[in-house]
GUTORGU-468103 format. One line per 3 residues: number of its first residue (from 1); for each residue x, y, z of C-alpha. Coordinates in Angstrom, 2 decimals, padded with zeros to 5 digits. Example, Ala and Ser with C-alpha at 12.3 -4.5 7.8 and 13.67 -1.06 7.14 Angstrom:
2
1) 012.30:-004.50:007.80 | 013.67:-001.06:007.14;
END
This chain:
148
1) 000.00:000.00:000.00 | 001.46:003.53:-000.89 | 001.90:006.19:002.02;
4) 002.15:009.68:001.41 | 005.24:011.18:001.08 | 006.17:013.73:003.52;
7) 005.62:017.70:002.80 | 008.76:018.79:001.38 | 009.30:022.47:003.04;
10) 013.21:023.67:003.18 | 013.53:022.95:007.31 | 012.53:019.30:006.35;
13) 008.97:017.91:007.57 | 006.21:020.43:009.16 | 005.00:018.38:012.50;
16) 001.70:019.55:013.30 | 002.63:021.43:016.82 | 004.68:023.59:014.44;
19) 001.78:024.55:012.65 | -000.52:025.38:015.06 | -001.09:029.30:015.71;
22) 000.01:030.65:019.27 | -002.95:032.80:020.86 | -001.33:032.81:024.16;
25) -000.88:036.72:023.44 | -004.65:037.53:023.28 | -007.17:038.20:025.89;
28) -009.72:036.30:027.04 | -013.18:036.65:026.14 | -014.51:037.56:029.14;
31) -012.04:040.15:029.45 | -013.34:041.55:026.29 | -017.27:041.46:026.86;
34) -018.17:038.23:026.35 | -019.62:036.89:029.44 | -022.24:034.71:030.69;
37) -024.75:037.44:029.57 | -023.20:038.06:025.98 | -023.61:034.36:026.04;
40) -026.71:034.13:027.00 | -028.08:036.92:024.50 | -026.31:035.36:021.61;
43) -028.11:032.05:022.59 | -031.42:034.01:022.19 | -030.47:036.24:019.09;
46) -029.58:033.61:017.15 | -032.56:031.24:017.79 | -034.64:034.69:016.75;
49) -032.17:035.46:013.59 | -031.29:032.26:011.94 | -030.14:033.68:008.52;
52) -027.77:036.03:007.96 | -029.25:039.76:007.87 | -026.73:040.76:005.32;
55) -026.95:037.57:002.77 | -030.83:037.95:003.15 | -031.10:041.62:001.55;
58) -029.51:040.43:-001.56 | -030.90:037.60:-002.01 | -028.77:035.02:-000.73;
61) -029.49:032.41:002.05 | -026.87:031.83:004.51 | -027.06:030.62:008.23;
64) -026.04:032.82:011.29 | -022.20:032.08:012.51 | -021.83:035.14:014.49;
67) -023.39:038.10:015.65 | -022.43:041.53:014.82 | -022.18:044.41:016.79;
70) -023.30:047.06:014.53 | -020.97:050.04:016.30 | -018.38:047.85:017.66;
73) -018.25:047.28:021.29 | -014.59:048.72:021.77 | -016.31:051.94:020.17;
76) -019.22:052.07:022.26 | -019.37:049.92:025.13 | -022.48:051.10:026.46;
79) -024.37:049.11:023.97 | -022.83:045.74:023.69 | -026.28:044.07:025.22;
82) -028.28:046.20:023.37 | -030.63:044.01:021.02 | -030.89:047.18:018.68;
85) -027.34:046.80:018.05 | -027.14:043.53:016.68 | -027.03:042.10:013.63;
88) -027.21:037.76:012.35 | -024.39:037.74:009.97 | -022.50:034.73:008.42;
91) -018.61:034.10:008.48 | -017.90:035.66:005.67 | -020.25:039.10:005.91;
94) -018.84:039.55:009.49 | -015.25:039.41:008.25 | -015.90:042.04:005.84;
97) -018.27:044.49:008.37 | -014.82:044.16:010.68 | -012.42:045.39:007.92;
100) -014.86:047.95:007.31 | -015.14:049.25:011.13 | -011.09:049.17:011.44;
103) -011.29:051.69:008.87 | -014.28:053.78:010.36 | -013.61:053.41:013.99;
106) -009.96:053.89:014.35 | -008.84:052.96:017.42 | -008.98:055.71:020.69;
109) -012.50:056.82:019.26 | -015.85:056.28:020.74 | -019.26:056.78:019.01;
112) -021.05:059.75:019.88 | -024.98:059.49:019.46 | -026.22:062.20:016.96;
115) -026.96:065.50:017.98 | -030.24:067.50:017.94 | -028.75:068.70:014.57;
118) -028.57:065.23:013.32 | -024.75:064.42:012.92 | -023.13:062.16:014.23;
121) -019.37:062.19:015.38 | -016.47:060.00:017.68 | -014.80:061.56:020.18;
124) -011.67:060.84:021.90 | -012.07:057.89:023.97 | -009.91:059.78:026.89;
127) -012.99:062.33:027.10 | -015.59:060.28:026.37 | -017.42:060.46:029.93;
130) -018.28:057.09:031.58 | -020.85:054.88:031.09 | -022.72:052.08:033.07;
133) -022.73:048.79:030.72 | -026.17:048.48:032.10 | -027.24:051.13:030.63;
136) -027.28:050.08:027.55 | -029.40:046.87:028.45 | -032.68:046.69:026.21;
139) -034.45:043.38:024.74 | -034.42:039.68:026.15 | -032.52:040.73:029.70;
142) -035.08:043.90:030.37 | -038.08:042.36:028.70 | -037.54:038.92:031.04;
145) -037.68:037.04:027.97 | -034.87:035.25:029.28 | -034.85:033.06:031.64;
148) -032.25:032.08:034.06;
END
């Protein structure tokens, strides 16, 4: 019976520890937002929003992988519970929304909500005054929709 020859790379053979990516340097997701009550909320969004939001509008039917805040939470942390900042998105829309909001939401910035005037503008984060996460709780965790 024929093996497979081994992947010819100029070190010699790749073993598969060497290929496996080191996120040691990254935080963890609780330490970013996603807690037992991000957890909880996605659980419940996604039952509610089974195809993707984006894929749907044109015409395309692809199932939820990941929810998306629409302004990102390092932006405006005030809202990450909030249900009317959420969006069902598939793998491949969310990737492209993030590239998007790297580019719009530099990092430093916050989101300010628009004026009476109607614009809207980001502020330096270091001025930005502070905000209760709870604050910006609205939907399943208000409504008691969720249980437990």
């Amino acid at each position: 019976m024929p093996i497979k020859p081994n992947r010819f790379t100029p070190s010699g053979p790749v073993s598969p520890a060497a290929t496996k990516r080191d996120y040691s340097h990254r935080p963890s997701p609780e330490s970013q937002g996603y807690d037992w009550s991000w957890r909880k909320l996605r659980t419940w969004f996604v039952k509610r929003h089974p195809i993707c939001e984006t894929c749907r509008a044109q015409g395309r039917t692809s199932v939820t992988a990941e929810i998306d805040h629409v302004v990102p939470v390092r932006v405006a942390p005030h809202l990450r519970l909030a249900v009317s900042n959420l969006r069902a998105v598939c793998r491949k829309c969310h990737r492209a929304k993030t590239a998007r909001d790297q580019v719009l939401y530099p990092t430093g910035q916050r989101y300010a909500p628009p004026t009476v005037g109607g614009t809207s503008e980001t502020t330096d984060a270091s001025k930005a005054p502070a905000r209760s996460q709870e604050s910006g709780k609205i939907g399943p965790f208000s409504q008691g929709v969720c249980n437990g």
